[in-house]
mmCIF file as gemmi writes it, N, C-alpha and C atoms, coordinates in Angstrom:
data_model
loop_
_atom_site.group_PDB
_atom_site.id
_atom_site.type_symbol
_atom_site.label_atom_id
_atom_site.label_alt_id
_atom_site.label_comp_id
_atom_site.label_asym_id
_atom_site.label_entity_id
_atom_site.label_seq_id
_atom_site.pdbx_PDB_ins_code
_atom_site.Cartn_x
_atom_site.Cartn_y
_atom_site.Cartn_z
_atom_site.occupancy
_atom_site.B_iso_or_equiv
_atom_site.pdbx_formal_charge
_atom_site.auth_seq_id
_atom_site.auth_asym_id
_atom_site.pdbx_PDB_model_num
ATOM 1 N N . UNK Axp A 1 ? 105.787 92.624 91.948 1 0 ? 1 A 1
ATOM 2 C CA . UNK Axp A 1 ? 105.689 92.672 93.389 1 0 ? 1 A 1
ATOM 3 C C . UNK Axp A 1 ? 104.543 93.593 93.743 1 0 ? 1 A 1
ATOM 4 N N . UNK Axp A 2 ? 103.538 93.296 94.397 1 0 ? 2 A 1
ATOM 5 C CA . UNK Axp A 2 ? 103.109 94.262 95.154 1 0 ? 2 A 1
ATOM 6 C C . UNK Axp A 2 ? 103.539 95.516 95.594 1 0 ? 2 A 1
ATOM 7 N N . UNK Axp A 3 ? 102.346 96.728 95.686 1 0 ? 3 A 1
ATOM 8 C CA . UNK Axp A 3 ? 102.37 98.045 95.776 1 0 ? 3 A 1
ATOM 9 C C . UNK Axp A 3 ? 103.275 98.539 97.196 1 0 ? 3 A 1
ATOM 10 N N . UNK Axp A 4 ? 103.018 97.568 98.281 1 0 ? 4 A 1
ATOM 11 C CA . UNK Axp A 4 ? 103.208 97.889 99.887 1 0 ? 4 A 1
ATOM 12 C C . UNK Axp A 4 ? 105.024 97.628 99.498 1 0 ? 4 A 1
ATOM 13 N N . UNK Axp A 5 ? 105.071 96.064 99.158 1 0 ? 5 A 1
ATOM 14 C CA . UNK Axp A 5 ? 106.562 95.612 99.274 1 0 ? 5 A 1
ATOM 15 C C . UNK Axp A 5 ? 107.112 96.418 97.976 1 0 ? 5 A 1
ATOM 16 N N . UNK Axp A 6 ? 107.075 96.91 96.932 1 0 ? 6 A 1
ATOM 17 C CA . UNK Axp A 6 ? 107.776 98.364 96.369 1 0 ? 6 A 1
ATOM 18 C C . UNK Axp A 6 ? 108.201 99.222 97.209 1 0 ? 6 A 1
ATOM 19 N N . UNK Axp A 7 ? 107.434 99.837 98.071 1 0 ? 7 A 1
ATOM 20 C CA . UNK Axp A 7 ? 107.401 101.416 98.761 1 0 ? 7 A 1
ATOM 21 C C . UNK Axp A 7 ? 108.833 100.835 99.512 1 0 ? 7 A 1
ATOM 22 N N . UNK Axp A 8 ? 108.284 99.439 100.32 1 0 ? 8 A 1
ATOM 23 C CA . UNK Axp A 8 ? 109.198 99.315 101.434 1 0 ? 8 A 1
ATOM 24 C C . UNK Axp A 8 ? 110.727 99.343 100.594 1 0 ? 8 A 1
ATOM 25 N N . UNK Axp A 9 ? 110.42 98.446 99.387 1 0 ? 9 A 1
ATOM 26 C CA . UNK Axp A 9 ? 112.018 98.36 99.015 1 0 ? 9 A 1
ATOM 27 C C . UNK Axp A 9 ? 112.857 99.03 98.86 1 0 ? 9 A 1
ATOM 28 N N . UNK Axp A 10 ? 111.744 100.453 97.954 1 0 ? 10 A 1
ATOM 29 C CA . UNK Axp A 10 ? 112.344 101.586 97.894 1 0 ? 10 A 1
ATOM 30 C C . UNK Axp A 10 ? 112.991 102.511 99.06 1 0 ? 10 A 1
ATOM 31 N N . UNK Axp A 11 ? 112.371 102.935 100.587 1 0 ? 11 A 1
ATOM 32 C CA . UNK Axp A 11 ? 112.762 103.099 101.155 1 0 ? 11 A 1
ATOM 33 C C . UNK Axp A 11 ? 114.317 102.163 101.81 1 0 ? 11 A 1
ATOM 34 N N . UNK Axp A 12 ? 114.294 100.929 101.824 1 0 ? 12 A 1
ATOM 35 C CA . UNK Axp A 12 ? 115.6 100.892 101.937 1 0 ? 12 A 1
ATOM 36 C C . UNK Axp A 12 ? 116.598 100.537 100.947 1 0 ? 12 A 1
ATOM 37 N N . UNK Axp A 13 ? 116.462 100.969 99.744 1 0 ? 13 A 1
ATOM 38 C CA . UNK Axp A 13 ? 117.667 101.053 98.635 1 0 ? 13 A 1
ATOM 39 C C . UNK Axp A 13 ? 116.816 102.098 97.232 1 0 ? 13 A 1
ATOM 40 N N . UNK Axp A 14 ? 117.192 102.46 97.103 1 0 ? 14 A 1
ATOM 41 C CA . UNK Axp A 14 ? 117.122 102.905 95.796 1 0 ? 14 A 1
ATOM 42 C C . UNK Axp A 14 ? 117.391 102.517 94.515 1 0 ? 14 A 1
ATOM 43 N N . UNK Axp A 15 ? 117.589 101.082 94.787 1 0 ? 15 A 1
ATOM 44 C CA . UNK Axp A 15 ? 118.676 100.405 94.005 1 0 ? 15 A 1
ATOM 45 C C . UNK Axp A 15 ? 117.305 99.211 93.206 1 0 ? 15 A 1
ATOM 46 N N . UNK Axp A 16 ? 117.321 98.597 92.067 1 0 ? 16 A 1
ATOM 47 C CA . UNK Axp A 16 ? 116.63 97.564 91.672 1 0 ? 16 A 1
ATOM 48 C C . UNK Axp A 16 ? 117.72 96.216 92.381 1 0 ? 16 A 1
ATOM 49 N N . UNK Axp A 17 ? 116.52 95.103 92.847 1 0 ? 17 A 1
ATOM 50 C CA . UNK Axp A 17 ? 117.029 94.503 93.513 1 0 ? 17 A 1
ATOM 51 C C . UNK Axp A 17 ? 117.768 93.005 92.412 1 0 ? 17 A 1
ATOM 52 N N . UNK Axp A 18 ? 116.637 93.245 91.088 1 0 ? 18 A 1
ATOM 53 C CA . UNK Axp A 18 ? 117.645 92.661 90.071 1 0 ? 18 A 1
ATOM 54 C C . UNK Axp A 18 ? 118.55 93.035 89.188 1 0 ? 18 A 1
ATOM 55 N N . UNK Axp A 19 ? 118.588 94.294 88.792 1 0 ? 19 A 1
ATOM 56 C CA . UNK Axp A 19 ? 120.107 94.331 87.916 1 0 ? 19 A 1
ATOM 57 C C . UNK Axp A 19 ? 120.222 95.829 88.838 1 0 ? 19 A 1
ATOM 58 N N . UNK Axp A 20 ? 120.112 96.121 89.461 1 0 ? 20 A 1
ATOM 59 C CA . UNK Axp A 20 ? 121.158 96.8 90.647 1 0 ? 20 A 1
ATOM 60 C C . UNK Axp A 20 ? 121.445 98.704 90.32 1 0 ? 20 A 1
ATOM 61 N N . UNK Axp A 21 ? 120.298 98.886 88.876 1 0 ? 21 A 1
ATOM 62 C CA . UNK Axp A 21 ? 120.308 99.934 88.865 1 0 ? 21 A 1
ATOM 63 C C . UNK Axp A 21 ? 119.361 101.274 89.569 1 0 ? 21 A 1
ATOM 64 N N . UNK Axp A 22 ? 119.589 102.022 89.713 1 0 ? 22 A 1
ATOM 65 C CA . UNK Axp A 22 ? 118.548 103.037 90.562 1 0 ? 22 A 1
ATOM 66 C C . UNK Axp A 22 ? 117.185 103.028 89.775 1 0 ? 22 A 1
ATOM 67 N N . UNK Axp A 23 ? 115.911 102.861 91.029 1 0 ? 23 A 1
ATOM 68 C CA . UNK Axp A 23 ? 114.956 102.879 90.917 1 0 ? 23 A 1
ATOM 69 C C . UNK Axp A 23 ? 114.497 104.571 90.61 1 0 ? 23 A 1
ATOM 70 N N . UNK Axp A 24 ? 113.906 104.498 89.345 1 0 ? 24 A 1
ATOM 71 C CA . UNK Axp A 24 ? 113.416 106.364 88.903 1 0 ? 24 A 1
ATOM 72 C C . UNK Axp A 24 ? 112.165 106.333 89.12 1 0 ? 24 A 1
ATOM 73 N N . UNK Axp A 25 ? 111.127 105.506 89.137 1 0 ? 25 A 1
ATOM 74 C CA . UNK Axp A 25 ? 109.76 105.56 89.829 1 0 ? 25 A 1
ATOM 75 C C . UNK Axp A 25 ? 108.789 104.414 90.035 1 0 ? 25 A 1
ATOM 76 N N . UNK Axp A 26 ? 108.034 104.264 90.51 1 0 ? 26 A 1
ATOM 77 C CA . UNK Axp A 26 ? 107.473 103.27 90.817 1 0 ? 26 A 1
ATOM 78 C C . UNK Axp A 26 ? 105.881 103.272 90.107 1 0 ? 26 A 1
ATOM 79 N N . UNK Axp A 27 ? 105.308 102.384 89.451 1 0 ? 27 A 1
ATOM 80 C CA . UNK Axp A 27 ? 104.078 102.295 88.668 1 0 ? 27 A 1
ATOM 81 C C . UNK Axp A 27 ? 103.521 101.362 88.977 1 0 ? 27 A 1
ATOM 82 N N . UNK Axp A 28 ? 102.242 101.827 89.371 1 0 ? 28 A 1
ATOM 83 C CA . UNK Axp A 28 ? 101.074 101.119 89.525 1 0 ? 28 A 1
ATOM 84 C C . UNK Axp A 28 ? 100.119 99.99 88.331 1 0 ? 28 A 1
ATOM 85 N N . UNK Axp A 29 ? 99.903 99.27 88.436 1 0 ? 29 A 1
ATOM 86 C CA . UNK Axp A 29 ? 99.091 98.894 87.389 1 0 ? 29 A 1
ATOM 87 C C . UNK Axp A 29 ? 98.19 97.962 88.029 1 0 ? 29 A 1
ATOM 88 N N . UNK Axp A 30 ? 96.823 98.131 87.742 1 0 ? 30 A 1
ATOM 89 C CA . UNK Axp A 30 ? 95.923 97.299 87.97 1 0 ? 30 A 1
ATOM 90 C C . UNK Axp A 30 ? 95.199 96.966 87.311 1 0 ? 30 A 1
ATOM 91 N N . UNK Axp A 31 ? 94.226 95.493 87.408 1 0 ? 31 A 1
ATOM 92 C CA . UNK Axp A 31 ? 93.975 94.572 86.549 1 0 ? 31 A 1
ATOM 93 C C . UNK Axp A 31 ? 92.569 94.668 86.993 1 0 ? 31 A 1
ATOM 94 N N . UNK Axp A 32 ? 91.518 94.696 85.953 1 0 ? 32 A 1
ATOM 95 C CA . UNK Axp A 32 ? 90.024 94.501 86.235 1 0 ? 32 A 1
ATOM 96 C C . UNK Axp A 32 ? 89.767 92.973 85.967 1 0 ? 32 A 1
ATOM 97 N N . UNK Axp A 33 ? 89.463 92.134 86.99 1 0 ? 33 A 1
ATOM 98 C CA . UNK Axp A 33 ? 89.567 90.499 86.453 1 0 ? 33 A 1
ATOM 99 C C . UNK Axp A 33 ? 87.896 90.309 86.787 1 0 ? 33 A 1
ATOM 100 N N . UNK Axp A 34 ? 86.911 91.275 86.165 1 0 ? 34 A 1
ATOM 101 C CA . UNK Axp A 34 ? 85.392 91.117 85.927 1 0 ? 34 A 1
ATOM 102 C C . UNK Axp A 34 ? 85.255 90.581 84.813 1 0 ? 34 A 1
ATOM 103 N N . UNK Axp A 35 ? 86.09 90.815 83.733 1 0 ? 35 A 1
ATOM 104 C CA . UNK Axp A 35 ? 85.561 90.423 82.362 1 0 ? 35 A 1
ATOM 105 C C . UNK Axp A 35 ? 86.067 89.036 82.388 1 0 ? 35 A 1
């Protein structure tokens, strides 16, 4: 999922929205698609 719709999810649950356990942090990863 995208960086924006994370934040939001997180703000309203703390919860993973597939197996329902608490979210401990959120990670970024981005992709260089030059090569």
């Amino acid at each position: 999922m995208c960086s924006d719709c994370a934040k939001a999810l997180r703000l309203q649950s703390n919860k993973c929205p597939i197996c329902r356990q608490p979210i401990e942090e959120l990670i970024e990863i981005k992709v260089n698609v030059d090569q």
